[in-house]
C-alpha positions in Angstrom: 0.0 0.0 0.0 2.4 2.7 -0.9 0.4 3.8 -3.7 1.7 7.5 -3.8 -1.3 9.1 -5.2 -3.3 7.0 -2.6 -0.6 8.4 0.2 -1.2 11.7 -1.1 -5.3 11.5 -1.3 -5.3 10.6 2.4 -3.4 13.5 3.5 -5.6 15.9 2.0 -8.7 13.8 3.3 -6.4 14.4 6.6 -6.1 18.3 6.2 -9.8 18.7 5.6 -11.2 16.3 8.9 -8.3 19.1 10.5 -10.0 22.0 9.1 -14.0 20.6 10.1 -12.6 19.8 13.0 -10.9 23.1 14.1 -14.2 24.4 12.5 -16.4 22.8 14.8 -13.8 23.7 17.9 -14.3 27.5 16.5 -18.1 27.3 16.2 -17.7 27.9 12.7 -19.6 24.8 11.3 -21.9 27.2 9.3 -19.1 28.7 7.3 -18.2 25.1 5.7 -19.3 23.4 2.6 -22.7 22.0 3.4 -20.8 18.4 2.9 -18.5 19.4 5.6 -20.9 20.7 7.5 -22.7 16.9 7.8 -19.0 15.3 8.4 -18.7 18.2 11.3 -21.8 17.0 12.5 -20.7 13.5 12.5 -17.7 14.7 14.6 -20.1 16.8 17.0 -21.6 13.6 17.8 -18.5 11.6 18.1 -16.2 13.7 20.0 -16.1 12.5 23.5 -14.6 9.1 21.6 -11.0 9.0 22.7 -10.4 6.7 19.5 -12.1 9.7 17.4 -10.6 12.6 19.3 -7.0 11.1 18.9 -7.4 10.5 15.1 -8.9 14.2 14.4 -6.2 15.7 16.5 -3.3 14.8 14.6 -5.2 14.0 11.3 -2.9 16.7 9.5 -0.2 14.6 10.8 -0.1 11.5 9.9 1.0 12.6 5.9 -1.1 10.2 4.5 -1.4 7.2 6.4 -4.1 5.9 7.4 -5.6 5.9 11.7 -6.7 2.3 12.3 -7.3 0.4 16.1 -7.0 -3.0 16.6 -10.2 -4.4 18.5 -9.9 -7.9 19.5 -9.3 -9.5 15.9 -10.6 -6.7 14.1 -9.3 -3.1 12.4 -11.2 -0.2 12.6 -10.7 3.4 11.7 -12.8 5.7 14.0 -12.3 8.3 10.6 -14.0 5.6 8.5 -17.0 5.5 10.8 -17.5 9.2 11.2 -17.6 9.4 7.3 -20.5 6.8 7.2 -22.1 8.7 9.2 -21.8 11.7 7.3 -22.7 9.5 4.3 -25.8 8.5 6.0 -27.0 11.9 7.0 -26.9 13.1 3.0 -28.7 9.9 2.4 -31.4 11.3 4.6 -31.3 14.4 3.1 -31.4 13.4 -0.5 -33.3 10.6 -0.8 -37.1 10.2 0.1 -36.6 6.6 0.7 -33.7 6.9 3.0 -35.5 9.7 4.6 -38.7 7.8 5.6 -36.9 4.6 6.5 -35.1 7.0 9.1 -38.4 8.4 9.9 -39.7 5.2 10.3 -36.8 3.7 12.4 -36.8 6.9 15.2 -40.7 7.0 15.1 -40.8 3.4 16.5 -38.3 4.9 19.8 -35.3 4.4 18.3 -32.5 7.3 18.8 -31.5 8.8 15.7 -28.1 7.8 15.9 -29.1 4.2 16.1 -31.1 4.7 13.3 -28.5 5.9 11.5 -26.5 2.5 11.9 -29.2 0.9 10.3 -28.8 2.7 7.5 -24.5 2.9 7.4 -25.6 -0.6 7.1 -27.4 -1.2 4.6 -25.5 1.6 2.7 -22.3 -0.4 3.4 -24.5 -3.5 1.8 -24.6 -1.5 -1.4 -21.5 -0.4 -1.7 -19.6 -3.6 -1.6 -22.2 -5.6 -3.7 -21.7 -2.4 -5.9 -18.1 -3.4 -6.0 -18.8 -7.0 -6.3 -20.8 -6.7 -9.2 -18.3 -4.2 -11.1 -15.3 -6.6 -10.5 -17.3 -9.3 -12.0 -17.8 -7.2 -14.9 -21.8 -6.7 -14.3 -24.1 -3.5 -13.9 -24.8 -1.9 -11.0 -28.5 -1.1 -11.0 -29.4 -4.8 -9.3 -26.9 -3.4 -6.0 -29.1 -0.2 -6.0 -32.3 -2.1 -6.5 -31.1 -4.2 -3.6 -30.4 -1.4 -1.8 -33.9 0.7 -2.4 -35.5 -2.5 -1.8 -34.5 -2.5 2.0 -35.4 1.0 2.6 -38.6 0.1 1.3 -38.8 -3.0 3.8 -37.4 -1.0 6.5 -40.3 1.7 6.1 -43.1 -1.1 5.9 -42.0 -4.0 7.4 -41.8 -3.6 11.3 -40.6 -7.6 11.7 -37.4 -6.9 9.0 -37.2 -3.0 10.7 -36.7 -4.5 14.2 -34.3 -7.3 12.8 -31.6 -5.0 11.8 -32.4 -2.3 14.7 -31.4 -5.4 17.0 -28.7 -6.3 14.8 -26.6 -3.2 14.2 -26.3 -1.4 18.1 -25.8 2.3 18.5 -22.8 1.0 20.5 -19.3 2.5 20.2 -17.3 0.5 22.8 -14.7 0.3 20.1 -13.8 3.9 20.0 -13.6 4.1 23.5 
């Protein structure tokens, strides 16, 4: 992995979760990007994280590589997660059927932020069939039907809706 352009494209990524973050210490979200402004928010919510805190603190630092925690067996990067959150909350923005699956989810006493692992879920679904299907050499549109397809179940199905609510916690013992 010492892709130089790849190096180089994660130390910018770096300087800019510097500059929301410094933005967001300032009380300056409202001057960023509105895309920054959902990562800032994603790093409002995230914060008190150690794992998070320590990553965004020296995120101009690092010249490129990447911030990753072992956890048991696993790697995570805390950066990784506060970027599908972001993702998520455009999602909800954007698109209607994201929207009233969120909706759907909090209406039925879930917190928002547990909703919104639900749907870093099922976005996280759709981006590596996405990937799947494209190394295999195949369209797209069946990952994205896939994808709309659950929204719609989470919206209408409360058996399939409490499912994944039980499945993905609003836990972040990892960053801890």
């Amino acid at each position: 992995m010492d892709d130089p352009k790849l190096t180089e494209l994660r130390g910018l990524v770096g300087q800019h979760e510097k500059l929301v973050c410094e933005a967001v210490k300032a009380g300056k979200v409202t001057d960023l990007p509105h895309e920054s402004q959902l990562y800032a928010q994603a790093i409002q919510e995230h914060m008190h994280l150690k794992h998070v805190h320590n990553a965004l603190e020296i995120a101009d630092l690092r010249e490129g590589a990447p911030y990753e925690i072992r956890v048991g067996g696993d790697t995570v990067s805390p950066l990784a997660h506060l970027a599908t959150h972001a993702a998520v909350k455009g999602q909800i923005e954007q698109d209607p059927l994201a929207r009233a699956a969120f909706e759907k989810i909090v209406a039925t006493g879930t917190s928002a932020h547990h909703a919104e692992y639900v749907l870093i879920a099922v976005l996280l679904e759709l981006l590596w069939e996405g990937d799947q299907t494209v190394k295999a050499g195949s369209d797209t549109a069946k990952a994205q039907s896939i994808y709309n397809h659950k929204l719609e179940e989470l919206n209408r199905n409360s058996a399939f809706r409490r499912k994944l609510t039980r499945r993905f916690s609003a836990d972040h013992f990892v960053f801890e």
